[in-house]
N, C-alpha and C positions, 0 to 999 in steps of 0.2 A: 509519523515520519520523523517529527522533531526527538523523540525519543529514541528514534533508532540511529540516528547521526550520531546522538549524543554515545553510545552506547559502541559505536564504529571506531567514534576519533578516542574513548577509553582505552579501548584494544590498542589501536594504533600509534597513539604514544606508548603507552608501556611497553609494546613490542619493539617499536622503532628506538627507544632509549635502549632497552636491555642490549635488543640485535647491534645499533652501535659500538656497545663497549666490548661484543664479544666478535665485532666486524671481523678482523686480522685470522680468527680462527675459525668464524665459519667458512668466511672466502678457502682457504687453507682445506677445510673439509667437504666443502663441495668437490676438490681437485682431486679426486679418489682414481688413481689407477688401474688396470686392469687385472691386476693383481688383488686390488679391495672387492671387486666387483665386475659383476658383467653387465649390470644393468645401464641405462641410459635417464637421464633426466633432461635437461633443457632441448635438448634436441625432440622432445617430443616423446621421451620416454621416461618421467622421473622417476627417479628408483625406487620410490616410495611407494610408489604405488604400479609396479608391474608384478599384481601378488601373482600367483602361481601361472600356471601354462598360460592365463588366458590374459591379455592383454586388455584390454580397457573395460571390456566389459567385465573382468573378473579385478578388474579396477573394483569390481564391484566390492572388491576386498575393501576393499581398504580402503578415495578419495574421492537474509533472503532481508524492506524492512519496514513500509506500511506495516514493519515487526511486529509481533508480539499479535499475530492473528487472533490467536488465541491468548489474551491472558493468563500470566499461569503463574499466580500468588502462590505464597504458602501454604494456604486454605485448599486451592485446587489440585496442588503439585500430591501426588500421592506420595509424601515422605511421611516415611514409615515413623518418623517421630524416635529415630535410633538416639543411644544415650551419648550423651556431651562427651566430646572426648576429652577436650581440654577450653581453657579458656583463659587467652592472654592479650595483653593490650586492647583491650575490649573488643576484642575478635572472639567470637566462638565458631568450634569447627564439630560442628555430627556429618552422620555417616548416612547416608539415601541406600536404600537397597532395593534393588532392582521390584518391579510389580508386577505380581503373580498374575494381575488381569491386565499384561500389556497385549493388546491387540497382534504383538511379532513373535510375544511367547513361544509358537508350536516354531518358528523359524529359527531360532536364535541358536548356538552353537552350546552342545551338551558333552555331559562327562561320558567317561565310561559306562556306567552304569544307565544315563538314556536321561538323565537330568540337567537343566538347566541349574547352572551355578548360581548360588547366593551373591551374585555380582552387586560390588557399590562404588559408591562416590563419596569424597569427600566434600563438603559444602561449608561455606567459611564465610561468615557473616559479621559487619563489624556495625559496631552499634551505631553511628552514622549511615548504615544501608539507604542509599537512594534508590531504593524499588528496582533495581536491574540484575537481572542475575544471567552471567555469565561462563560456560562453560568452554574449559582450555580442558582440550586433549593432550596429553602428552604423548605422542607418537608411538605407535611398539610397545614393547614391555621385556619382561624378562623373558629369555629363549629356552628358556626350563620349562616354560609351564606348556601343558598337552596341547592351549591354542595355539601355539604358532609350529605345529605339526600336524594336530590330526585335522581330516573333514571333515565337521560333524556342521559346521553352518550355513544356509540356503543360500546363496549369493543373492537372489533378488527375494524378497519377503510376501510373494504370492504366488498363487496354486499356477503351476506351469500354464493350463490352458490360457492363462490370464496374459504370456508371455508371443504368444501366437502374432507374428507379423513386425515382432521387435530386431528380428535381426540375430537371434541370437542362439546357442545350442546349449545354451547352461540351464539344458532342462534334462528331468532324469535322471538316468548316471554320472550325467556331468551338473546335478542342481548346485552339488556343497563345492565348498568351498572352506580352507584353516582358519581357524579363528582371526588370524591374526598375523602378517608376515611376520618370521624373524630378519631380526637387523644383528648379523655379529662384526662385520667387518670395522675397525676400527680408524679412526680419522688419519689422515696423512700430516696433522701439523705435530702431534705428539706421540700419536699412536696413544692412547689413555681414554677415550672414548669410543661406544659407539652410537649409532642414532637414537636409541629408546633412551641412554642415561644423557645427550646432550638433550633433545628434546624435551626431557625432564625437568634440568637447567633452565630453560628459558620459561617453563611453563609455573614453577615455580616464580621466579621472579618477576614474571608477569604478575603471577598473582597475587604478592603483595604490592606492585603499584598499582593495581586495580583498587585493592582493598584501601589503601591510603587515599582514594578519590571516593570509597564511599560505595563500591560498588558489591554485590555479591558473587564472591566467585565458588566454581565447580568443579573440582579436579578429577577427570578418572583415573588418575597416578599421581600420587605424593612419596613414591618410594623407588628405588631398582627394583625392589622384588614384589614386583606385583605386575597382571595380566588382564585384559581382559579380551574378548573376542571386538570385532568393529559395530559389528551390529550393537551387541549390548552398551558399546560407548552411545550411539545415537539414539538407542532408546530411552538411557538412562538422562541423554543430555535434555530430551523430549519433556520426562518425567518432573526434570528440575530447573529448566532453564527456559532464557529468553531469544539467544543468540548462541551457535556454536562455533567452536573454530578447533581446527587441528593442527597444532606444530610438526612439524617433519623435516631433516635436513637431506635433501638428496645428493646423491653422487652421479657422477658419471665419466663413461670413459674418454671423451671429448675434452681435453682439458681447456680448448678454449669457450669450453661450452660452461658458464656461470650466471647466478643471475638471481634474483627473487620470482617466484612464479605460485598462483593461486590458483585455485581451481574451487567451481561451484557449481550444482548439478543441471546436465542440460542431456537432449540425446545426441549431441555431437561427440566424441569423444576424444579429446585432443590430444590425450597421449598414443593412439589408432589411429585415430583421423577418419575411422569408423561410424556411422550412424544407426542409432538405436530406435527406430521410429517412437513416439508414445511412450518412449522411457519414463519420462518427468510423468505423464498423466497417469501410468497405470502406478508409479508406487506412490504415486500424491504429492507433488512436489511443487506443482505448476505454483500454490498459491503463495510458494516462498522463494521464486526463481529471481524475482525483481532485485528481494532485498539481502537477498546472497549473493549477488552480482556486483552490487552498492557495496556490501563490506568486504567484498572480495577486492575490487577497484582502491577502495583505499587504504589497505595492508598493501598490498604488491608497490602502489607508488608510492608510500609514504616511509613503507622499510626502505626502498630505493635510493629514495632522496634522503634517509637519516643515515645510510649504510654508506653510500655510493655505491652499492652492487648494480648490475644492470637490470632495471624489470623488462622480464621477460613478459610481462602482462598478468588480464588473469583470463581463462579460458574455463570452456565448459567440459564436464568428464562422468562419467559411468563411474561409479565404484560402489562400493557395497555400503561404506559409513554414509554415503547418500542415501540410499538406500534407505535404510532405516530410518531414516531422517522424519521428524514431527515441525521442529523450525528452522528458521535460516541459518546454514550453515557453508563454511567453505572450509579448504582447507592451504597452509600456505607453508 
């Protein structure tokens, strides 16, 4: 427990300083017009995650801490041991590439030709590592690449019959699901961003203040032009990590509607307000519910009170980077 606090209020400063100094223009790009968008966020719809037709449960798209259930050293983590890419201020950073024996393999979202992508991570370790490794999503990705167009990946990562009594019809013809939303719509304080390159921004800067306390951090995006589906961010966060988290800025067309708001996986779904019976138990969640709720609670108040945005709280939700999920994770 005392490791996973420790590991909570990490994030939570880094977050809460970065979000600080860029307060004036997130607030600014949450205030997205109807003209940016049609989606909804704090009302119960963040834009972030209403991926394709299906609403919370195709959340599944896309949105725990007695932590660290399973320990997952170096030793354990299946990093493929990729070559050094560089190495400065006694940081080094290789490269994790996705494992041919992950249990989601046969679910995870494929090319054209019927293969699963050489997906990776960036892993950046500085020689003061305090045994914690932490993975930041950078929301989205580039809108070029085939995942955030084509279906090729399962929304929930088990055999349909396994779905019988959950509430839900994303089985079959409606199993897939895009890799990955696209985000183009660009912020309303400059017009010069949109959600995958800010979300970038803070995911970055997080993670050299991580790194400056010592900690291990995991990037699934260290660049614009790079993609990957959500699933494979949660598998690969699984692979390498103790703690997940996803950055995302939502919009909506509610302009009085703003605010910080988390989400972490439950079968409620609060962007629906829909229930999933058995969601958490059939994709294995339950044993990280606790302490993705813990680090959910203290990103949503403690941006809050570094920002002065309103917390909208944090709540529980269906989405698919749940889904995949191996440890605690939320997204904010």
């Amino acid at each position: 427990m005392k490791q996973i606090i420790l590991i909570a209020l990490g994030i939570l400063i880094t977050a809460a300083l970065f979000l600080f100094a860029f307060s004036n223009f997130y607030v600014a790009a949450i205030y997205s017009n109807t003209e940016q968008t049609t989606e909804t966020v704090q009302n119960k719809q963040p834009i972030e995650i209403m991926p394709e037709k299906q609403s919370e449960e195709i959340a599944q798209e896309k949105q725990p801490i007695e932590i660290m259930p399973e320990k997952q050293s170096a030793e354990t983590m299946q990093e493929k041991q990729p070559a050094e890419l560089h190495q400065a201020s006694g940081i080094s950073v290789k490269e994790h590439t996705l494992s041919s024996s992950s249990k989601h393999m046969q679910y995870l979202w494929r090319d054209a030709s019927g293969k699963v992508p050489q997906y990776k991570v960036y892993v950046y370790t500085p020689e003061n590592c305090n045994g914690h490794r932490v993975f930041i999503d950078a929301g989205h990705g580039n809108n070029s690449f085939a995942e955030a167009s084509e279906y090729r990946e399962k929304i929930y990562p088990v055999p349909d019959d396994r779905l019988t009594g959950m509430n839900t019809d994303m089985v079959g013809s409606n199993a897939m699901g895009i890799g990955v939303e696209p985000r183009e719509f660009l912020n309303i304080h400059n017009h010069m961003e949109n959600e995958p390159q800010f979300a970038l921004k803070i995911a970055l800067n997080v993670k050299d203040k991580l790194l400056s306390q010592g900690y291990c951090v995991i990037l699934s995006r260290n660049s614009d032009n790079q993609n990957l589906s959500n699933g494979a961010r949660s598998v690969l966060a699984g692979e390498t990590s103790d703690i997940m988290v996803s950055i995302h800025s939502n919009a909506s067309v509610n302009k009085t509607s703003y605010g910080t708001l988390a989400l972490y996986p439950g079968d409620k779904d609060y962007l629906s307000g829909e229930i999933h019976p058995g969601y958490t138990k059939i994709m294995g969640l339950t044993k990280n519910i606790k302490s993705s709720k813990q680090l959910a609670d203290i990103m949503s108040t403690g941006i809050s009170a570094k920002t002065g945005l309103k917390n909208l709280g944090s709540h529980t939700a269906v989405l698919r980077i749940f889904s995949y999920s191996s440890i605690p994770t939320f997204l904010i």
